[in-house]
PDB file of the backbone (N, CA, C, O) and the ligand in Angstrom, with CONECT records:
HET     ZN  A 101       1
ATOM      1  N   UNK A   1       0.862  -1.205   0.000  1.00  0.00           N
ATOM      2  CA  UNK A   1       0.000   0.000   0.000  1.00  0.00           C
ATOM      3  C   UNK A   1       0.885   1.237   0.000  1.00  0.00           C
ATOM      4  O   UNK A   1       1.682   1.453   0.913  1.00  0.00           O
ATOM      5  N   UNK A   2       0.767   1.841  -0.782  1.00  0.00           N
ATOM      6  CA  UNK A   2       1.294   3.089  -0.980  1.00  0.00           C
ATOM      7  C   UNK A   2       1.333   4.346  -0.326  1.00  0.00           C
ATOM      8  O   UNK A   2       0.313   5.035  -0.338  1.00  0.00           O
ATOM      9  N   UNK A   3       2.526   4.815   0.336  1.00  0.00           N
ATOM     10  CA  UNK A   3       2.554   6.293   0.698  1.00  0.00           C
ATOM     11  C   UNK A   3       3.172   7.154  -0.049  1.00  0.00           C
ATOM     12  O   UNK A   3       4.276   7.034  -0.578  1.00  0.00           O
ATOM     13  N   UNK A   4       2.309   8.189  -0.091  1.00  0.00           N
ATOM     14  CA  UNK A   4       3.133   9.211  -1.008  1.00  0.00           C
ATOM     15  C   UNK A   4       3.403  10.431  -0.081  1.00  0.00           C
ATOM     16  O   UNK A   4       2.870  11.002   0.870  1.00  0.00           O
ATOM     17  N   UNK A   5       4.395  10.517  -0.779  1.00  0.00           N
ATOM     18  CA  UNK A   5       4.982  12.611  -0.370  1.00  0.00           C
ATOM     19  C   UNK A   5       4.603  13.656  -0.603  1.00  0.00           C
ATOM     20  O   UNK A   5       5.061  13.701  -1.745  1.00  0.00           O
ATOM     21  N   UNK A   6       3.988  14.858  -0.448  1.00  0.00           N
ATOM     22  CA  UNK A   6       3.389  15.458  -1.149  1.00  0.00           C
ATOM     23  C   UNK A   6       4.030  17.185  -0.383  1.00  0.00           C
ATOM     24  O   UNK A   6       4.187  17.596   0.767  1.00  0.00           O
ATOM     25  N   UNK A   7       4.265  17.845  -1.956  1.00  0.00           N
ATOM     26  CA  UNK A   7       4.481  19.247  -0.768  1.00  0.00           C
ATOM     27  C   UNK A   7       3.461  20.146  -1.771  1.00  0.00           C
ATOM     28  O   UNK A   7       3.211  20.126  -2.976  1.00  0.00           O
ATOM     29  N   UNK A   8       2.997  20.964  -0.591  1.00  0.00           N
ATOM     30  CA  UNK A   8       1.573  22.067  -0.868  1.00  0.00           C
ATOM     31  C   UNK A   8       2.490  22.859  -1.765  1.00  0.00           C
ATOM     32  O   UNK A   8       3.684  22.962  -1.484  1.00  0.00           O
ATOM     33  N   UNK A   9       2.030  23.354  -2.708  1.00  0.00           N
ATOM     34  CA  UNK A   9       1.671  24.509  -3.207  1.00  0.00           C
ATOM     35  C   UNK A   9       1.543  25.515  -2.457  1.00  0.00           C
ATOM     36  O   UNK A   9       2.476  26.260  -2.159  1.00  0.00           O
ATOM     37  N   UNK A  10      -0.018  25.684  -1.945  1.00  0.00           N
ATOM     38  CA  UNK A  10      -0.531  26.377  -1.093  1.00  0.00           C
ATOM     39  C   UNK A  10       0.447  26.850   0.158  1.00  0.00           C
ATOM     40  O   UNK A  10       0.363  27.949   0.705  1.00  0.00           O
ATOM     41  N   UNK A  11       1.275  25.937   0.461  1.00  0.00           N
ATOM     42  CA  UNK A  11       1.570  26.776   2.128  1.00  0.00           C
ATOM     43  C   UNK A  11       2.974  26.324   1.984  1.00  0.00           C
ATOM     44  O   UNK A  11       3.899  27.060   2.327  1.00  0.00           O
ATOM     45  N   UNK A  12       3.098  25.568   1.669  1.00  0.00           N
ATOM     46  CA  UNK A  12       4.664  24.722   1.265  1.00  0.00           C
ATOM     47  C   UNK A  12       4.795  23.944   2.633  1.00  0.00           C
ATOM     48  O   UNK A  12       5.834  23.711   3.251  1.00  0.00           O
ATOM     49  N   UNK A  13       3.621  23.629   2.933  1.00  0.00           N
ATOM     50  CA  UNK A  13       3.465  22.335   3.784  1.00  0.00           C
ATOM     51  C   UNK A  13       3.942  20.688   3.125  1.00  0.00           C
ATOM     52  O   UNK A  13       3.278  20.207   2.207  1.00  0.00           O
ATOM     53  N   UNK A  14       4.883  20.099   3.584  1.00  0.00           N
ATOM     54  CA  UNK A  14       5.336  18.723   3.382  1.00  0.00           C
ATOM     55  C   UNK A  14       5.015  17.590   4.352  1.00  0.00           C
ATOM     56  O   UNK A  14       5.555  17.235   5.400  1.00  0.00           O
ATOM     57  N   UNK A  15       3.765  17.051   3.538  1.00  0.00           N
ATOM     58  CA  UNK A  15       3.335  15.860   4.315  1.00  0.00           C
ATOM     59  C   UNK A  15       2.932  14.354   3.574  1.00  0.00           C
ATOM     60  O   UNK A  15       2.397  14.398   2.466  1.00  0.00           O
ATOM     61  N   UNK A  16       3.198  13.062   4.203  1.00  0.00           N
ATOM     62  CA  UNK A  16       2.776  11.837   3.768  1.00  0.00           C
ATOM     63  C   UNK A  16       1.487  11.753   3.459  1.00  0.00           C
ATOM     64  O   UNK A  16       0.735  12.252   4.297  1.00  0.00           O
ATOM     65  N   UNK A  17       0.785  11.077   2.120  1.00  0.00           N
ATOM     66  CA  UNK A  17      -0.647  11.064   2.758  1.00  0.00           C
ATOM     67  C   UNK A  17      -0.706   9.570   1.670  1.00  0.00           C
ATOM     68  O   UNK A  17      -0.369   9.480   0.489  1.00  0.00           O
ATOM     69  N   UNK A  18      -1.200   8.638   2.492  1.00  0.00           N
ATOM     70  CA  UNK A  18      -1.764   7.017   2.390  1.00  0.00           C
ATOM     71  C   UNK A  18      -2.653   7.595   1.559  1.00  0.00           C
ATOM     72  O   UNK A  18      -3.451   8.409   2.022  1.00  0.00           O
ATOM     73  N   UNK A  19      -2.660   7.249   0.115  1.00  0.00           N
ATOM     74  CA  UNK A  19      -3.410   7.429  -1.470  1.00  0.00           C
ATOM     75  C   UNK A  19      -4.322   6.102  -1.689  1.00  0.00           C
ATOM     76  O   UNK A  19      -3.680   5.053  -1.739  1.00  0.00           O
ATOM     77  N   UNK A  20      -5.872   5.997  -1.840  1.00  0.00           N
ATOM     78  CA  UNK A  20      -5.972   5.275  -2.517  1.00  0.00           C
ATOM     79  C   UNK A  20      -6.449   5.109  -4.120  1.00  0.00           C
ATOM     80  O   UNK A  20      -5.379   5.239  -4.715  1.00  0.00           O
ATOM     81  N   UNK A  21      -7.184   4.954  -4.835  1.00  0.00           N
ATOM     82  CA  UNK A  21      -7.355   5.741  -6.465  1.00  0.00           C
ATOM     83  C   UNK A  21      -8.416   6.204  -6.281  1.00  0.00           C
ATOM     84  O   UNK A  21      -8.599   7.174  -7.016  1.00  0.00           O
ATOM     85  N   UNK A  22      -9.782   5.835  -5.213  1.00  0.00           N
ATOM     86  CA  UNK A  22     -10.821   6.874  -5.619  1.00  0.00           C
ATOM     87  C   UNK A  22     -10.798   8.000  -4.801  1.00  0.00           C
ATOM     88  O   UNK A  22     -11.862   8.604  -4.675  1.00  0.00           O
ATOM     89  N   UNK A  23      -9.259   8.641  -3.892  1.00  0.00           N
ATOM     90  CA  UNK A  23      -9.154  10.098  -2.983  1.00  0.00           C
ATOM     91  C   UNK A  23      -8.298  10.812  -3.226  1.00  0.00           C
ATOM     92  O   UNK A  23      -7.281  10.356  -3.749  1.00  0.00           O
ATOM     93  N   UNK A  24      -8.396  12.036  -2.962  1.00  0.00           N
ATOM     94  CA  UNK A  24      -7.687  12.980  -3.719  1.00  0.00           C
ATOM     95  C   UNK A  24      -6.973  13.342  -2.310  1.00  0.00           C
ATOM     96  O   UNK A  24      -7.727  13.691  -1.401  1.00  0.00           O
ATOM     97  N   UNK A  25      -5.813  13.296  -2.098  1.00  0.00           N
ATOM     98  CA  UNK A  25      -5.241  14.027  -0.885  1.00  0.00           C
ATOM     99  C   UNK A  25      -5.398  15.712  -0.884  1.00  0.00           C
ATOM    100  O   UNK A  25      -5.528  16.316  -1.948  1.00  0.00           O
ATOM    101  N   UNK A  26      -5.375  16.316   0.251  1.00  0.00           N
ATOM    102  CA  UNK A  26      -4.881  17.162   0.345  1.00  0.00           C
ATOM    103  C   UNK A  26      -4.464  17.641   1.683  1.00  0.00           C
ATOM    104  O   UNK A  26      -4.523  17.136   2.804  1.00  0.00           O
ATOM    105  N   UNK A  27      -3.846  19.228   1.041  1.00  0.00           N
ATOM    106  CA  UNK A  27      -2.923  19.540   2.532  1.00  0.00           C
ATOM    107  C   UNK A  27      -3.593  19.525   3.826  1.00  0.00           C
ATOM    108  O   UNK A  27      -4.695  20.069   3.889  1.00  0.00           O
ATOM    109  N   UNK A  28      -3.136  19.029   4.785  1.00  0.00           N
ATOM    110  CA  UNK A  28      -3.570  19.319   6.019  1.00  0.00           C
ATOM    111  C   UNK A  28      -3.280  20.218   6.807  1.00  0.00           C
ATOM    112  O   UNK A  28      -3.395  20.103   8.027  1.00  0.00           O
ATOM    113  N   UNK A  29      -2.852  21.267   6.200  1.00  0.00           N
ATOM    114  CA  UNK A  29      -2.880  22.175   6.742  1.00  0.00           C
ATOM    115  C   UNK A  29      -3.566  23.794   5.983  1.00  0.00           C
ATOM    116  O   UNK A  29      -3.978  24.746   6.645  1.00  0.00           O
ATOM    117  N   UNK A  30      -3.519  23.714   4.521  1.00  0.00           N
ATOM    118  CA  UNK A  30      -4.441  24.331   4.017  1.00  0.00           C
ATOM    119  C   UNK A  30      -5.818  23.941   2.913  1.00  0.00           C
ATOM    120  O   UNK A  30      -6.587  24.624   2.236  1.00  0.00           O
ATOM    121  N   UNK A  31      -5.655  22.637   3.134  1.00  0.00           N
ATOM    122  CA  UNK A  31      -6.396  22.072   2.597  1.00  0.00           C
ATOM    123  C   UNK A  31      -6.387  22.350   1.008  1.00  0.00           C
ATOM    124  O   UNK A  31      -7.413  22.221   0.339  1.00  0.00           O
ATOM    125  N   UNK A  32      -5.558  22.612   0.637  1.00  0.00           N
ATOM    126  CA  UNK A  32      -5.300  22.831  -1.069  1.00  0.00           C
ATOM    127  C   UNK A  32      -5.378  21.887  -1.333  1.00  0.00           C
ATOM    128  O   UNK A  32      -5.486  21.092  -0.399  1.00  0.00           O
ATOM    129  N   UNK A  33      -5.376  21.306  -2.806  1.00  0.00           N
ATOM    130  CA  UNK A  33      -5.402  19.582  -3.326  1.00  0.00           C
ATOM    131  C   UNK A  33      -4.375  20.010  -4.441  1.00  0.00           C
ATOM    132  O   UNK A  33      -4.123  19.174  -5.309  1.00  0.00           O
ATOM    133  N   UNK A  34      -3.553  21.656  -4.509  1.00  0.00           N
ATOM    134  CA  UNK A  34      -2.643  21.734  -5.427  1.00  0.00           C
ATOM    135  C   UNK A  34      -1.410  21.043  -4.808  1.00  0.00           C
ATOM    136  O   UNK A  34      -0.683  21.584  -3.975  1.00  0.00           O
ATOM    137  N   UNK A  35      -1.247  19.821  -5.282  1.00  0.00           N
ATOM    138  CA  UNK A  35      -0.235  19.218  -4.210  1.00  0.00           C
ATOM    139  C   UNK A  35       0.969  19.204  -5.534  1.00  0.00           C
ATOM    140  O   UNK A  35       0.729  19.562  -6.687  1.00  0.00           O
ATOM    141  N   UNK A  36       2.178  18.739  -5.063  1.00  0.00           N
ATOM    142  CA  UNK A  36       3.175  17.944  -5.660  1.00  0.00           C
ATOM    143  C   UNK A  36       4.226  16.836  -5.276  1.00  0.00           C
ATOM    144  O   UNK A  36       5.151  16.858  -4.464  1.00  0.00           O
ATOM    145  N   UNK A  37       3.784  15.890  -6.109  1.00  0.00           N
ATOM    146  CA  UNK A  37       4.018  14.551  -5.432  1.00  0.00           C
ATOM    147  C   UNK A  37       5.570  14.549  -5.281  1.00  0.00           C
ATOM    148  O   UNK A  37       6.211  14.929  -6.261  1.00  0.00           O
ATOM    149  N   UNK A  38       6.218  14.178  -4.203  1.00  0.00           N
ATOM    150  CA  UNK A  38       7.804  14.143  -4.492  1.00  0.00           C
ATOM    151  C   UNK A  38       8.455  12.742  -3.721  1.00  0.00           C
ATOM    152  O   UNK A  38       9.541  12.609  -3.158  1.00  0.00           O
ATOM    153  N   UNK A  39       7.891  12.246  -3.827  1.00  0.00           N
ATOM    154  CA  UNK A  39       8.471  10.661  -3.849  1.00  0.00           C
ATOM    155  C   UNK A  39       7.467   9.794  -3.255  1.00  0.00           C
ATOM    156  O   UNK A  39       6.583  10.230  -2.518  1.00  0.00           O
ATOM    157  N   UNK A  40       7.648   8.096  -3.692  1.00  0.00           N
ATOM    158  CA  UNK A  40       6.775   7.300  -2.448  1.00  0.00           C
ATOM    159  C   UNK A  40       7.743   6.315  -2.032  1.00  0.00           C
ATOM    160  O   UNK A  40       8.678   5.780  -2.626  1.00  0.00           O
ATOM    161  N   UNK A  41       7.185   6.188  -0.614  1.00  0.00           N
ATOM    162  CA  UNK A  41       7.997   4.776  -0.244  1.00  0.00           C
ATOM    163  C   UNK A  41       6.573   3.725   0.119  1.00  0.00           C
ATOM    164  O   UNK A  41       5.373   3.966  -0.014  1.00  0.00           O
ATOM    165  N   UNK A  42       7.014   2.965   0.430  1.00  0.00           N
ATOM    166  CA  UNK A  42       6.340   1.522   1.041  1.00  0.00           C
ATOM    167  C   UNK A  42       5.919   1.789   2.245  1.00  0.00           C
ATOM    168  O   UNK A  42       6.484   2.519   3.059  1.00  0.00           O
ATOM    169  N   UNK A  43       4.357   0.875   2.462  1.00  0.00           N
ATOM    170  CA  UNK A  43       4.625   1.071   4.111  1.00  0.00           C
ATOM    171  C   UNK A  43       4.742  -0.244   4.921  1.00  0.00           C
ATOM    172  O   UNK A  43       4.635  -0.417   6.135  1.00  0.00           O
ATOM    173  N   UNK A  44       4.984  -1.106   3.942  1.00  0.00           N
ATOM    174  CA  UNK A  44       5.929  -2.443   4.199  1.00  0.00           C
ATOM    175  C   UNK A  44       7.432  -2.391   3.804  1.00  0.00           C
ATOM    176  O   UNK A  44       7.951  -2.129   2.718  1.00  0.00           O
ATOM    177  N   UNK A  45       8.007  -2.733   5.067  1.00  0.00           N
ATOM    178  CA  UNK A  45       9.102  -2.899   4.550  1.00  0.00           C
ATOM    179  C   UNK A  45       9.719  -3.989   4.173  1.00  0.00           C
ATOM    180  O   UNK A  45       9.472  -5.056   4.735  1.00  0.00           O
ATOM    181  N   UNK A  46      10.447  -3.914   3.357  1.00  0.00           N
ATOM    182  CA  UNK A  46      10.855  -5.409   2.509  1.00  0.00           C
ATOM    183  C   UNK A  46       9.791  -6.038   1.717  1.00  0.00           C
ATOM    184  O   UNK A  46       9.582  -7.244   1.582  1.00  0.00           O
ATOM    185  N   UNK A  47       9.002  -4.820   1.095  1.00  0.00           N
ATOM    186  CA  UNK A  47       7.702  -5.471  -0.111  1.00  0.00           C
ATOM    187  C   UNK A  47       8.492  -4.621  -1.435  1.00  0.00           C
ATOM    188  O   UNK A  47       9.143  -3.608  -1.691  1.00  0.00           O
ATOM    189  N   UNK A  48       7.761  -6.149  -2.188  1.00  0.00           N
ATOM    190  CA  UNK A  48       8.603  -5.796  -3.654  1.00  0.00           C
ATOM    191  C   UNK A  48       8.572  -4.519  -3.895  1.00  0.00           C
ATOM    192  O   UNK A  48       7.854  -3.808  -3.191  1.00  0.00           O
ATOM    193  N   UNK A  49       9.263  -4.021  -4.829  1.00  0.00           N
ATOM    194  CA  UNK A  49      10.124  -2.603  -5.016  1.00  0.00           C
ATOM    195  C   UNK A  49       9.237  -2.497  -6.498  1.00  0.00           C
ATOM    196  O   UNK A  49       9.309  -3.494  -7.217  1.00  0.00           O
ATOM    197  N   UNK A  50       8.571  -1.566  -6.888  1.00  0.00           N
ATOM    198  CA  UNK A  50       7.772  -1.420  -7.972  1.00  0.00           C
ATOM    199  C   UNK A  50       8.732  -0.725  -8.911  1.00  0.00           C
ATOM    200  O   UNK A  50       8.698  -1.035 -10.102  1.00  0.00           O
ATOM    201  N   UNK A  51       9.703   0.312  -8.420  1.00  0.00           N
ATOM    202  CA  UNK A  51       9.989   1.673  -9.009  1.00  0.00           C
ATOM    203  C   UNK A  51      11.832   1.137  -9.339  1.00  0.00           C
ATOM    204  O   UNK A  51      12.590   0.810  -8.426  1.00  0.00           O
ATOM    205  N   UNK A  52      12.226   1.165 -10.815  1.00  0.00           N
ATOM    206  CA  UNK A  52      13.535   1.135 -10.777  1.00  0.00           C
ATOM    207  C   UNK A  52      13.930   2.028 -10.168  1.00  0.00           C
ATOM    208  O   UNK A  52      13.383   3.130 -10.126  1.00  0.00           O
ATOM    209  N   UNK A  53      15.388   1.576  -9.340  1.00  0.00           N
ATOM    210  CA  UNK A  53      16.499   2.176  -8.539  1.00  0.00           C
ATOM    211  C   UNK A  53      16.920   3.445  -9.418  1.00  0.00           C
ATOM    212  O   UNK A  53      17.268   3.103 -10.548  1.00  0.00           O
ATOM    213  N   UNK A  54      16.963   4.508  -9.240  1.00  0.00           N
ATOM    214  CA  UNK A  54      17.721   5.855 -10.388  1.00  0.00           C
ATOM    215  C   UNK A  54      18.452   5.530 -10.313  1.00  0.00           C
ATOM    216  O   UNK A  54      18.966   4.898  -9.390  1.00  0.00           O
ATOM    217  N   UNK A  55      19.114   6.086 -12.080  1.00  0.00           N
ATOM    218  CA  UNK A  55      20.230   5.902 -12.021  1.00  0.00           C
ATOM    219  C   UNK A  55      20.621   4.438 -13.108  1.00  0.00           C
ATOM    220  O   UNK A  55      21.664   4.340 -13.754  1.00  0.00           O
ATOM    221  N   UNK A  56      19.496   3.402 -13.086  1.00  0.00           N
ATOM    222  CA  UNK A  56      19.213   2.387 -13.658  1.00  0.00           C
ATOM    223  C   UNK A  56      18.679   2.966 -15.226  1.00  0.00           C
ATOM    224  O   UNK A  56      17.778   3.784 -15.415  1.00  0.00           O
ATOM    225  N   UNK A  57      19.586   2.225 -16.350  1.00  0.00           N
ATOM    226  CA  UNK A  57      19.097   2.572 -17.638  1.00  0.00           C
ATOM    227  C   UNK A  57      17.473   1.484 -17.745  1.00  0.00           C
ATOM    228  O   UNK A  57      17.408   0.575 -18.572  1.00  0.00           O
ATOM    229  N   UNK A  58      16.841   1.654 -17.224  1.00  0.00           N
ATOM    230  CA  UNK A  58      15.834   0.983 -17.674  1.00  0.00           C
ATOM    231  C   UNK A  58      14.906   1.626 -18.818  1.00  0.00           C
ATOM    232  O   UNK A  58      15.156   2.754 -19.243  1.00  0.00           O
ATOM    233  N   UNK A  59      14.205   1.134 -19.131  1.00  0.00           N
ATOM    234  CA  UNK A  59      13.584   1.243 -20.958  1.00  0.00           C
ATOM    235  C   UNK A  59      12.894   3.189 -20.704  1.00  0.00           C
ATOM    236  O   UNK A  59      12.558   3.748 -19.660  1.00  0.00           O
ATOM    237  N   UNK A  60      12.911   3.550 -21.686  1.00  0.00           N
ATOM    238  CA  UNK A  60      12.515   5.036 -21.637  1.00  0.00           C
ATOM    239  C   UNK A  60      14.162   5.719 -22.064  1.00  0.00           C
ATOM    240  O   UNK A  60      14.469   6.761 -22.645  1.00  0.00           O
ATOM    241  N   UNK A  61      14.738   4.949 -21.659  1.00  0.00           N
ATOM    242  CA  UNK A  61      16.243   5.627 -21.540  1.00  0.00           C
ATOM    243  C   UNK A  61      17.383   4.827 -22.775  1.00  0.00           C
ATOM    244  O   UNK A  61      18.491   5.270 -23.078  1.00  0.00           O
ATOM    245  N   UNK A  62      16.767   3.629 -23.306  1.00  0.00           N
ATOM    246  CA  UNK A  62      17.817   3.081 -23.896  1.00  0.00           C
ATOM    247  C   UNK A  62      17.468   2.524 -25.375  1.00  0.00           C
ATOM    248  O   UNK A  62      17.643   1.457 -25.965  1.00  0.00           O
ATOM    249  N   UNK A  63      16.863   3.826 -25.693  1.00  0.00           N
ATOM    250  CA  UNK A  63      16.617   4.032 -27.205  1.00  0.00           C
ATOM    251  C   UNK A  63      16.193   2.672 -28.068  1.00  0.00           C
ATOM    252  O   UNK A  63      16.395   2.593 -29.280  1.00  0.00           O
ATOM    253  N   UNK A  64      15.691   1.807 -27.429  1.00  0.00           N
ATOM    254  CA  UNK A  64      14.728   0.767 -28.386  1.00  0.00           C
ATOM    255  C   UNK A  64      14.155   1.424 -29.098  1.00  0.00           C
ATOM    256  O   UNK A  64      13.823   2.577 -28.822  1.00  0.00           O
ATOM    257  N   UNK A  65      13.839   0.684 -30.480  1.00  0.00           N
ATOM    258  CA  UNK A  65      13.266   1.312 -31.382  1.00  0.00           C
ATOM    259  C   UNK A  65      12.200   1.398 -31.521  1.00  0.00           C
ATOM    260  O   UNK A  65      11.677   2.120 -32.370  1.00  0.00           O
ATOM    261  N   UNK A  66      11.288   0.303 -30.296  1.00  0.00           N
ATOM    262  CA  UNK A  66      10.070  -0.170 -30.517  1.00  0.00           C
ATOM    263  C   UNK A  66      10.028   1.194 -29.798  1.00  0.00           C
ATOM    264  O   UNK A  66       8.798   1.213 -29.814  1.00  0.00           O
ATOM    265  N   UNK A  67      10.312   2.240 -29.239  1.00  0.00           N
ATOM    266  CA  UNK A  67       9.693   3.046 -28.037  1.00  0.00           C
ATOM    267  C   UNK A  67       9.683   3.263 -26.806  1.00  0.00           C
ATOM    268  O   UNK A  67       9.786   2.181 -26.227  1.00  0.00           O
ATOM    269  N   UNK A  68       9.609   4.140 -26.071  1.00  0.00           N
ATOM    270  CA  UNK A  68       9.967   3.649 -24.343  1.00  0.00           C
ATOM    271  C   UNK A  68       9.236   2.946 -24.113  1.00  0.00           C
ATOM    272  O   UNK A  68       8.091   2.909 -24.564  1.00  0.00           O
ATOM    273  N   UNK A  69       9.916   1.959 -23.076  1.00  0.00           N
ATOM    274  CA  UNK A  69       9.403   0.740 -22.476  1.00  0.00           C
ATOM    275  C   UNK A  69       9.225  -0.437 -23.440  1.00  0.00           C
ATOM    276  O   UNK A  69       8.659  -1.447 -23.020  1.00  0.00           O
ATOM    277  N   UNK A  70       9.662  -0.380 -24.685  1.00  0.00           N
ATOM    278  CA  UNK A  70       9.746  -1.549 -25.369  1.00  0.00           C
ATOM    279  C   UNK A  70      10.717  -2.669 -24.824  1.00  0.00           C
ATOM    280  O   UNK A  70      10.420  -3.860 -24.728  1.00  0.00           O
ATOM    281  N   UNK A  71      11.583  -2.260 -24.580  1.00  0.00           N
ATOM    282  CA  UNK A  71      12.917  -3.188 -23.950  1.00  0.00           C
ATOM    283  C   UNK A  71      11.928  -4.005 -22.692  1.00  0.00           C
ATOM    284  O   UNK A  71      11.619  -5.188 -22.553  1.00  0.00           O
ATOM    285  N   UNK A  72      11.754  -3.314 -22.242  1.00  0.00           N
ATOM    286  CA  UNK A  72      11.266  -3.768 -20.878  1.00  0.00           C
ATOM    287  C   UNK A  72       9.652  -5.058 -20.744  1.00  0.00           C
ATOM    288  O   UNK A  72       9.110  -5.615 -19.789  1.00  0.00           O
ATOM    289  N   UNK A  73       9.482  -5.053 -21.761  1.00  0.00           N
ATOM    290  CA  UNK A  73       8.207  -5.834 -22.048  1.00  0.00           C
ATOM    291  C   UNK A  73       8.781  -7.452 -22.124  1.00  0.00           C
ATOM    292  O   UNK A  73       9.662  -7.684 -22.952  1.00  0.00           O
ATOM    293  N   UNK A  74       8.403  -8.289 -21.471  1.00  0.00           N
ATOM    294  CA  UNK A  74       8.621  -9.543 -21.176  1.00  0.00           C
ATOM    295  C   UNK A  74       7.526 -10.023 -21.168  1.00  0.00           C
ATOM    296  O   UNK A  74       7.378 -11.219 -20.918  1.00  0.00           O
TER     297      UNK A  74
HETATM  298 ZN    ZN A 101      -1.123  23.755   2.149  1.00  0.00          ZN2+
END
């Protein structure tokens, strides 16, 4: 289950907020929903890792011809 990062717009408040797809976070402290997401982690730890490591040429980056993310299709 997913946590995300989020810093306001509105106030430049930086807070976690547990996302699910039918809620829209917003700040808790000005209640803006102009958020910007700036990273997620897990809130298991040691659950599979969804997001390549940066830094990793994974597909988008290594000019297959089929397109980004062609490489990566298995
Ligand atoms: Zn705010």
């Amino acid at each position: 289950m997913p946590i995300y990062e989020y810093a306001c717009h509105g106030c430049g408040q930086e807070f976690e907020a547990l996302v699910r797809a039918d809620t829209v976070p917003e700040c808790p402290t000005c209640h803006s929903t102009e958020l910007e997401k700036r990273l997620s982690v897990f809130a298991t730890a040691g659950a599979p890792t969804e997001a390549e490591p940066a830094g990793v040429g994974a597909c988008g980056s290594c000019g297959h011809p089929g397109g980004p993310g062609a490489c990566g299709w298995s």
